[in-house]
N, C-alpha and C positions, 0 to 999 in steps of 0.2 A: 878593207871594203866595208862600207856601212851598209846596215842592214836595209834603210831606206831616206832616199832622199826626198823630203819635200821641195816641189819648188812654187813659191809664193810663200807670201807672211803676211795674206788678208784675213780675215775671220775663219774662211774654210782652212785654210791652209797650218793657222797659229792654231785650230782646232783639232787638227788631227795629229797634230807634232805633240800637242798636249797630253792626250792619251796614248800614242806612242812611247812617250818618253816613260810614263806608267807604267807599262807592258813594258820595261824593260831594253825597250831597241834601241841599236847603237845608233845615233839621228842626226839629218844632216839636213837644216832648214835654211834653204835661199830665197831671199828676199828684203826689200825695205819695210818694216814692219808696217800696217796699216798706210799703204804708198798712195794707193786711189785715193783713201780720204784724204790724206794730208797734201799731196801736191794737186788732186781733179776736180775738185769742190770749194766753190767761191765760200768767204766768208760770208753768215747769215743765211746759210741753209740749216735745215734741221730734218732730225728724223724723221721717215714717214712712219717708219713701226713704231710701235709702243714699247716704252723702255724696258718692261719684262720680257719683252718680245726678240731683244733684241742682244742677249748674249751670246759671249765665246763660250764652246763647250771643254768643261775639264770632268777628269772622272769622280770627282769631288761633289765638285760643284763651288769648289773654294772661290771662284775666282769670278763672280758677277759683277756686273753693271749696277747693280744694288750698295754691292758692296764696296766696289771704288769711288761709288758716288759719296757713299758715305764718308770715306777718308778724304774725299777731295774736294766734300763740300757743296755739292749740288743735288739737288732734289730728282729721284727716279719714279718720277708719280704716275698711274693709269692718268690718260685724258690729258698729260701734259708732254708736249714735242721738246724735244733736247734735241739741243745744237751739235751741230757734226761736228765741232771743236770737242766737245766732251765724250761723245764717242770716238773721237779716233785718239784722244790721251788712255781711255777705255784700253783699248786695243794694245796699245803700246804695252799701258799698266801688265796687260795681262802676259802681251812676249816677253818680258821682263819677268816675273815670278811663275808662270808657269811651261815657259818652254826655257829647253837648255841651251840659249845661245842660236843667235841668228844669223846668220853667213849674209851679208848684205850687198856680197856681190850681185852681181847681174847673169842670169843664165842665158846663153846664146846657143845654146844646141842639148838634145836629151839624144841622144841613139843607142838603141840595141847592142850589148855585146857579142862579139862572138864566143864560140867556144859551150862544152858541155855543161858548163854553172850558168852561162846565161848571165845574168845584171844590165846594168844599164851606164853609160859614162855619160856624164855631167857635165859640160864645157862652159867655162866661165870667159866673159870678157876680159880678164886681163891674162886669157891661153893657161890656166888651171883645167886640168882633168879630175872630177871626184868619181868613187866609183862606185854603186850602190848593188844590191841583188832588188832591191823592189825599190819604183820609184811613184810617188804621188802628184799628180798634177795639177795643182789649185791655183792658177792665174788669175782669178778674178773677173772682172767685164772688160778691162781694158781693151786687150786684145779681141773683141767681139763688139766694137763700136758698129753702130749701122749707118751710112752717111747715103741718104738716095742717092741711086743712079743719076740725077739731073742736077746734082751739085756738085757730081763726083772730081769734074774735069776742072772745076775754080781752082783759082790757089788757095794758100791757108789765109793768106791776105784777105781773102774775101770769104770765107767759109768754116767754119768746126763744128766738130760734134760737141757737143752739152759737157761733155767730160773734161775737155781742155781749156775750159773757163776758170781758174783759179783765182785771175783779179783782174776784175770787172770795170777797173776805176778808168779803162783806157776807151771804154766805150764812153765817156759822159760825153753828152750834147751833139753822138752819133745815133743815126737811125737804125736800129736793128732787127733784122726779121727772125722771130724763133718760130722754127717748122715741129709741130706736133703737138698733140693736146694729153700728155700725162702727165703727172708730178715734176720730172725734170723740166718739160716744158714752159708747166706753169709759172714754179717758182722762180726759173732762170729768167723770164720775163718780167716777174715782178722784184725781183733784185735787180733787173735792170734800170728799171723804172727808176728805183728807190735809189738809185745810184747814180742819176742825172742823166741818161740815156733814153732814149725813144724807142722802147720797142713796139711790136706789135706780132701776133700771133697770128698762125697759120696754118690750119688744121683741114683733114682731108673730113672730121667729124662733122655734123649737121648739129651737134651739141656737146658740149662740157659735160663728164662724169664730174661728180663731187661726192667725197666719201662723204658721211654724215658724224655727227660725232658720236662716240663710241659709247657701248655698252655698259654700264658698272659692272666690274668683276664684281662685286657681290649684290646680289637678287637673289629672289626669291626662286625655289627649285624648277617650278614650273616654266617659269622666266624663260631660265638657263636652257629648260628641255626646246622650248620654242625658236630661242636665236642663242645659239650655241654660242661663246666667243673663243677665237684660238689667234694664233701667233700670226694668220694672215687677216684676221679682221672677225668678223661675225657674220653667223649663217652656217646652214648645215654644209650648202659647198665649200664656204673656205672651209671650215673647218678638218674638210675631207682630205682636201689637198694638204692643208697644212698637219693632223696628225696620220694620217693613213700614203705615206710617200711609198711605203714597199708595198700598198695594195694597185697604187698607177702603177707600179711595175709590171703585173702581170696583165694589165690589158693591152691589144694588139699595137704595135706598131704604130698603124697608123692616126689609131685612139692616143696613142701616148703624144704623139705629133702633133695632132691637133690641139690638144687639150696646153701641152706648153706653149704655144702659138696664141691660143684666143684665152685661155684663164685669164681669170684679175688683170684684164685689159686697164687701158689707160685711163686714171682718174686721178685728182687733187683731192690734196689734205685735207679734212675742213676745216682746220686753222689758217689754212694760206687764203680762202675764198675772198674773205672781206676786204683784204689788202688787193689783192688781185682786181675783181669786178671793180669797172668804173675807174680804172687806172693803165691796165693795158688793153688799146685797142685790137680788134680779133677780126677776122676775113673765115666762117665756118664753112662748112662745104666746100671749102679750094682744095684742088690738089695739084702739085707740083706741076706742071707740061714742060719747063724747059729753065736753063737759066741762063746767060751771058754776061759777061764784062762788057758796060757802055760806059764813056769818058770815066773808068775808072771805080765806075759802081757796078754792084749788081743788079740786072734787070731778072727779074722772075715774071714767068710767063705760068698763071694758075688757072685751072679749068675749073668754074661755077656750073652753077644752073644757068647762069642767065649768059652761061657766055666767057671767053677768055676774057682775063682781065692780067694789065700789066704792071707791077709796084717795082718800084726802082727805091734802092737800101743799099747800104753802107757795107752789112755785110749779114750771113746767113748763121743763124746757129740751128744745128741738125740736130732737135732731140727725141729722133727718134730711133732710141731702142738698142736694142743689143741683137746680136743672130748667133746660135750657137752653133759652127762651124769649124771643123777642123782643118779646115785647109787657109785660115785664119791664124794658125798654130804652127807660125815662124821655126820658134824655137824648135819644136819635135823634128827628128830628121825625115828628111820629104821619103823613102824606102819605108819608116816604123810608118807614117803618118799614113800613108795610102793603103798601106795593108790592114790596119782596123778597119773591122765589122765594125757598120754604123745603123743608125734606127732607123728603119725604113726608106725612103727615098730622100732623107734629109742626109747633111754630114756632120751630126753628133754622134762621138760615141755608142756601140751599144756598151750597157754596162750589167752586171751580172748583181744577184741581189746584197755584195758588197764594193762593190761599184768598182769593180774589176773589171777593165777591157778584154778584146779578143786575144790582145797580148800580155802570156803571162807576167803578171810581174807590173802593168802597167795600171795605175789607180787615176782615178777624175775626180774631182770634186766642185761645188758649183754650178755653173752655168749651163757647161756640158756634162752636166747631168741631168737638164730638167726632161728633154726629150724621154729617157728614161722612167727620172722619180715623179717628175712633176714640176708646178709652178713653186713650190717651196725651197727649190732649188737655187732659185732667183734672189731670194732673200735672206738675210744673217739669221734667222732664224731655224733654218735649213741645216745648219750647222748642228747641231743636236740633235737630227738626226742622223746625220752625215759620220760623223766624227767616231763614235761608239762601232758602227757598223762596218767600217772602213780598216778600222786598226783590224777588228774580228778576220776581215778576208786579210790584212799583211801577214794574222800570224799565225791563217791557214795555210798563204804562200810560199813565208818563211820554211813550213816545217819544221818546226821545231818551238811547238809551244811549249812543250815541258821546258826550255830551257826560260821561257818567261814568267816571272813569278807570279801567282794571282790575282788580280786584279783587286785593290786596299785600298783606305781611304789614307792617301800622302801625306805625311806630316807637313800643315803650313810652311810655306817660306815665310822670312823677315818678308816684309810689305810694307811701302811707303806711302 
């Protein structure tokens, strides 16, 4: 029996096997390493964080985005966006030297064991049983895609979420509506553009957020006192959310709910604006009322100020958003999955201040954690704080930390 099974091999997931494997634990990580970036994300997207922003965490620190940039040749600069190609070779670099081996099957079931030890059993697609005493749950967004009610009944023929766009080249010289105004929004509209395709955009907003561009990490003290900069952007709120994630923990329930709900709502890069404006046409203030298959397209039926109005397209891209829900959470067995305590009248996990659920033994990371920690949860930078705190409650669970030796700085791996 291992001590703990991971399951995913995204950022949160390759994060916390990292300092596991540190602490000693006997580990068992399933997953495709870095899978969202590499199979959900068209070419010529790029990061919205900033490339400091945007590390795996080791207990080292051996193993940065700095520093694979360096060996592999590409620039990690404040103020300059890096392509999701170079983060997700990133990611990989990092399952490769800093975690011990990744099980790349597929899990299709986690349930509770019976019996006085308790554990958890592992069910793999090809009818493998692995058997763990603690198990971590880092799935990623995937499974937390949000597709409105009013598109919900199309086929995929006419409809996706923003995530299952990986090549774009089949939309050229089709009309395409993309529904919502954030980052994925944006850009997926103006990669459509730039890709020979018609889109145009669709938003329940009365106006476009756009980030502005960024602060110099180095100013002058006073500077810094006035507009803080951190890992979700600048300002004293982001900064709140993004280093203070175990201070949202202790506000109420419904404070915590809200606050993952409406924080660092939807806005564009300011690198993407100028590509963007004056290339994809925008309908603001609509929201969805209905949609239908006519002679084979989709008709959208959106509610203005001035009035329904009716646009007939080719086909719908839904990017709006993620919802973090565990009844979204296939794999967990429906018996474990209903009996977690969750935060307030939502269905996210509740998570304890090592993001330990109701059920012993059972860990989250990510998405279904933000209800809990906060909006920093949402983003790979989240991860550093996740990661360190995480292993902390497996190897209070364990019992048995004497048997895990102190926590040291690892002798490098070879690194290519």
């Amino acid at each position: 029996m291992y001590d703990v099974a991971v399951i995913g091999a995204g950022p949160y997931g390759l994060s916390v096997a990292a300092h596991a494997a540190v602490a000693g634990m006997r580990l068992k990580v399933f997953g495709r390493p870095m899978a969202t970036w590499r199979d959900h994300m068209p070419a010529g997207m790029f990061l919205k964080s900033e490339p400091w922003a945007s590390n795996l965490s080791d207990p080292a620190a051996d193993h940065t985005l700095a520093r694979y940039g360096a060996r592999a040749g590409f620039a990690t600069e404040h103020g300059r966006p890096l392509p999701i190609g170079a983060f997700t070779a990133y990611g990989r670099w990092f399952a490769e030297h800093a975690v011990p081996g990744v099980d790349e099957r597929t899990v299709t079931r986690v349930a509770r064991l019976d019996g006085p030890g308790g554990g958890f059993a592992v069910h793999t697609a090809d009818g493998d049983v692995v058997t763990a005493r603690t198990a971590v749950v880092a799935v990623g967004l995937l499974p937390f895609a949000r597709v409105p009610s009013e598109l919900a009944g199309l086929g995929r023929e006419h409809v996706c979420h923003s995530t299952g766009l990986r090549d774009l080249s089949g939309f050229r010289d089709r009309d395409v509506t993309v529904v919502g105004a954030g980052q994925a929004a944006l850009e997926t509209a103006t990669l459509l553009a730039e890709t020979g395709a018609r889109p145009r955009l669709v938003a329940r907003a009365h106006a476009l957020n756009w980030n502005t561009l960024p602060v110099p990490r180095a100013r002058a003290p006073h500077r810094k006192l006035r507009t803080p900069l951190s890992g979700l952007g600048s300002g004293w709120r982001s900064w709140a959310y993004s280093e203070l994630p175990w201070a949202v923990r202790h506000l109420s329930a419904a404070k915590r709910e809200h606050i993952a709900r409406t924080a660092l709502g939807p806005a564009g890069a300011w690198w993407l604006r100028e590509r963007y404006e004056g290339t994809v046409p925008q309908l603001l203030g609509h929201a969805l009322g209905g949609a239908r298959v006519v002679d084979g397209r989709v008709r959208l039926t959106l509610a203005g100020r001035g009035g329904p109005v009716a646009v007939d397209t080719d086909h719908v891209v839904a990017a709006t958003g993620f919802t973090p829900d565990l009844d979204r959470l296939a794999l967990l067995d429906a018996p474990l999955r209903a009996g977690l305590a969750t935060v307030g009248a939502g269905r996210a996990p509740e998570l304890s201040g090592a993001f330990e659920s109701s059920c012993a033994g059972l860990f989250f990371a990510g998405l279904l954690a933000a209800p809990s920690f906060g909006p920093s949860m949402r983003f790979v930078y989240g991860a550093e704080f996740t990661a360190p705190r995480l292993v902390t409650g497996l190897r209070t669970r364990l019992r048995a930390a004497a048997a895990f030796p102190p926590r040291q700085r690892p002798r490098p791996r070879a690194s290519v």
